[in-house]
C-alpha positions as CSV (number, residue, x, y, z in Angstrom):
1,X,55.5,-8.2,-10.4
2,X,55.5,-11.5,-8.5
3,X,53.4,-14.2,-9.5
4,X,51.6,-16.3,-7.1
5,X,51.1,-20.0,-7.6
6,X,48.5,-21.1,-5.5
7,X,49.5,-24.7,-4.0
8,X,48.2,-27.8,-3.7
9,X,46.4,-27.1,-0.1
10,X,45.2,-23.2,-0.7
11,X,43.5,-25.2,-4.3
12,X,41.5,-28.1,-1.7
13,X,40.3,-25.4,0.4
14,X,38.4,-23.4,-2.4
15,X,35.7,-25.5,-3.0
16,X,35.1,-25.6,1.3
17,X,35.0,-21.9,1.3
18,X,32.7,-22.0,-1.2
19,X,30.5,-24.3,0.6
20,X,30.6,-22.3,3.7
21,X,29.5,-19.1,1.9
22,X,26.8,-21.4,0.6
23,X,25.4,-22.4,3.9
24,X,25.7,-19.3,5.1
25,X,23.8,-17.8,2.3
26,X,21.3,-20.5,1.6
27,X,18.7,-19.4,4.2
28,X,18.5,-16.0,2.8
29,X,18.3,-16.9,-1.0
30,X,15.5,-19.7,0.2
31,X,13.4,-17.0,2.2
32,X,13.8,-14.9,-1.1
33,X,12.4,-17.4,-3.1
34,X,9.9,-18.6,-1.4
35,X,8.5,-15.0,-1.0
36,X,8.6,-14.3,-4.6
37,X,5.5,-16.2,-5.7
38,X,3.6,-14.8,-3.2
39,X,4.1,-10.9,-3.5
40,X,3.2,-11.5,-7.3
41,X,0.3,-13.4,-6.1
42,X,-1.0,-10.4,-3.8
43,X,-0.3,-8.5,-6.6
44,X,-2.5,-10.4,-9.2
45,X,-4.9,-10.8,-6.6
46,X,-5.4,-7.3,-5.6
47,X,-5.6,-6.6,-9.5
48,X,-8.4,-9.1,-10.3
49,X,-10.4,-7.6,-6.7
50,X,-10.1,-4.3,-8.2
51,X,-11.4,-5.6,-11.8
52,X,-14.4,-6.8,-10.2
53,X,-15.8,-4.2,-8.0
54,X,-15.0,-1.8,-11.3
55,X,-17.5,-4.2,-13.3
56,X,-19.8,-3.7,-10.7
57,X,-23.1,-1.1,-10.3
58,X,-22.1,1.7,-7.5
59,X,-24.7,2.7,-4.7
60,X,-23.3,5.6,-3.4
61,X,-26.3,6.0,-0.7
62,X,-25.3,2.3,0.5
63,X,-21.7,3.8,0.6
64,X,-22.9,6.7,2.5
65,X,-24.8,4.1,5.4
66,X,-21.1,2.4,5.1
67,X,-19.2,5.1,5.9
68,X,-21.5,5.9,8.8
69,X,-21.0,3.1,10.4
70,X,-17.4,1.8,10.0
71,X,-15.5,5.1,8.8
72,X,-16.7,8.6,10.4
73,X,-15.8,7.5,13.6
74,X,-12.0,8.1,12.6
75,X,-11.9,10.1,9.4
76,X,-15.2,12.5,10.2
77,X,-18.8,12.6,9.1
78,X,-17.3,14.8,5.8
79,X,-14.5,12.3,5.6
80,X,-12.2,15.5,5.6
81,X,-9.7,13.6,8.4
82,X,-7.8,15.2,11.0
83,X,-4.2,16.1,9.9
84,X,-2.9,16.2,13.6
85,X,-3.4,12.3,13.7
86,X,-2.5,11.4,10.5
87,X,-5.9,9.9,9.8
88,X,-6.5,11.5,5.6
89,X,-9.0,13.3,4.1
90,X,-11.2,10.8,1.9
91,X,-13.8,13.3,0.6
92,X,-13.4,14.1,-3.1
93,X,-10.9,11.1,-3.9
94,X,-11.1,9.1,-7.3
95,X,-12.9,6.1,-7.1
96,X,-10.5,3.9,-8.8
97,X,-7.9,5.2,-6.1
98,X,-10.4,4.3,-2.7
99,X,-10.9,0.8,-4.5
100,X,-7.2,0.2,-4.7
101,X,-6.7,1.6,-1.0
102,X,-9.3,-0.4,0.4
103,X,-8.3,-3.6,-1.4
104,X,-4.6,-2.9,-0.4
105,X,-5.8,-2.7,3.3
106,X,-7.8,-5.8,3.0
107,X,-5.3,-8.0,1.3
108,X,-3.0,-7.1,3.6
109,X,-0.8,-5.1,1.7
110,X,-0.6,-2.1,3.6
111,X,-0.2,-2.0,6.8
112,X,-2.9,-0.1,9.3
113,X,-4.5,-2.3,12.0
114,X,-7.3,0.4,12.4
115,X,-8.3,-0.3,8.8
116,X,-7.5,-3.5,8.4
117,X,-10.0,-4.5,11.3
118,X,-13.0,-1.2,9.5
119,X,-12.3,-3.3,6.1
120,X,-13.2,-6.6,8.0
121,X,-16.9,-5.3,9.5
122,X,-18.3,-4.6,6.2
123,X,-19.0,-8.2,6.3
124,X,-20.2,-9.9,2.9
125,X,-20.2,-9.0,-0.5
126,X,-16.6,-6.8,0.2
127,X,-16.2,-5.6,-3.6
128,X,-19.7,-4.5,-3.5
129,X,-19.4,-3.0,-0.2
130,X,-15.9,-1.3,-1.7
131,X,-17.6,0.1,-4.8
132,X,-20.3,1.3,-2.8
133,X,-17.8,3.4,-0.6
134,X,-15.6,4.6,-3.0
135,X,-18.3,6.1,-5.2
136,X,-19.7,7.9,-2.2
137,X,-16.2,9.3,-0.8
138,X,-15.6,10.7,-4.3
139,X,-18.8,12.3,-4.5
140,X,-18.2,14.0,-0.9
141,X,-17.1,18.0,-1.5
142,X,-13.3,18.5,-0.7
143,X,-12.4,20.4,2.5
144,X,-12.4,23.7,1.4
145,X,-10.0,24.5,4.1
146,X,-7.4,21.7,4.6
147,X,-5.5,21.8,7.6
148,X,-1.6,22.8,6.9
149,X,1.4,21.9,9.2
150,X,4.1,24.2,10.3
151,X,6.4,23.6,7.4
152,X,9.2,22.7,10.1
153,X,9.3,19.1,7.5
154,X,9.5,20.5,4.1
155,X,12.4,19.6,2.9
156,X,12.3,15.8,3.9
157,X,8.0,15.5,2.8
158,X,9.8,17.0,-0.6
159,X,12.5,14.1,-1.1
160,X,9.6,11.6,-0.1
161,X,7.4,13.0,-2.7
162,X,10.0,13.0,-5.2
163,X,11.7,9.5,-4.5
164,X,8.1,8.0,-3.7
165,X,5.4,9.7,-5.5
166,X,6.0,11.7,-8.6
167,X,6.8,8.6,-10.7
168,X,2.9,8.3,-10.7
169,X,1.6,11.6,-9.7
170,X,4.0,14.1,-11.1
171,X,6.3,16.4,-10.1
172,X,3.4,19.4,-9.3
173,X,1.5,16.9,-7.8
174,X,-1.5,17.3,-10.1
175,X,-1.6,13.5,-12.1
C-alpha cells in the first residue's frame, strides 16, 4: 500500500474547494429554507379552515343553490362527473373529505385553475359556503353506474394507488 502525504499546496486548496461547493450550493439550501416555513404554514392554515367550517351549522339546500351555480356546469347537475375529462364524481363523498378538497383548492394547495377560480365566486363567508357544499354533495346518491375505462392503464393506476393512496385508504380501497 502506498501512503499519500498530502502537501503543503493540495492542504491550501481544501478550504477553496470547500468554498466553491458552498457558493454553489448556497442558493439551493436558501430556497429550501425559506420554503420551509411556508408549506408548514399552508398546512396549519388549511387545518384551522377545516376546523372551522366543521364547527359550523350545514345547509345543505344553500349547498345545493351552490352547486347550481358554480359546480354543475363542469361536474353535472348529479355531480356524477364525466370520466372521459377527468372532471370526478362528487355525489356521495364524505363531508370531511369535500371540505379538505375545497380548502386545498382555495389555499392553493392543489393545483386546478378551473377550481381555483369556482372556489373564488362563492364570494363571502367561504367556510360557510364550503360546509354548505360539502353536506349537500354527500347527501347526493352515488352514480349507480360509474363510467369504467378500457383497462389499457391498470397496471400503472395500481402502482399509483399503492405508492400514493393506500397509506390512507387501504390496500382494497375501502378506508
Amino acid at each position: 500500500m502506498v501512503a499519500v502525504i498530502p502537501s503543503a499546496a493540495s492542504e491550501q486548496l481544501r478550504p477553496l474547494a470547500r468554498q466553491r461547493r458552498w457558493r454553489a450550493l448556497w442558493p439551493a439550501a436558501a430556497a429550501v429554507l425559506l420554503c420551509l416555513p411556508l408549506s408548514v404554514t399552508a398546512a396549519e392554515r388549511a387545518k384551522e379552515l377545516l376546523a372551522n367550517a366543521l364547527a359550523l351549522t350545514a345547509n345543505a339546500n344553500a349547498g345545493g343553490q351552490a352547486y347550481a351555480k358554480n359546480c354543475a356546469g363542469c361536474h353535472g347537475d348529479k355531480a356524477w362527473g364525466v370520466g372521459e375529462s377527468s372532471i370526478p364524481a362528487l355525489a356521495g363523498q364524505r363531508e370531511r373529505y369535500l371540505l379538505t378538497q375545497l380548502i386545498d383548492f382555495a389555499e392553493l394547495n392543489r393545483d386546478a385553475v378551473e377550481m381555483h377560480r369556482a372556489n373564488a365566486s362563492l364570494g363571502v363567508a367561504p367556510e360557510q359556503q364550503w360546509r354548505n357544499l360539502a353536506a349537500y354533495l354527500a347527501r347526493l346518491p352515488i352514480n349507480p353506474r360509474p363510467q369504467r375505462g378500457d383497462g389499457k392503464g391498470l397496471d400503472n393506476g395500481s402502482g399509483i394507488y399503492r405508492d400514493s393512496c393506500a397509506s390512507c385508504h387501504r390496500e382494497d380501497g375501502l378506508g
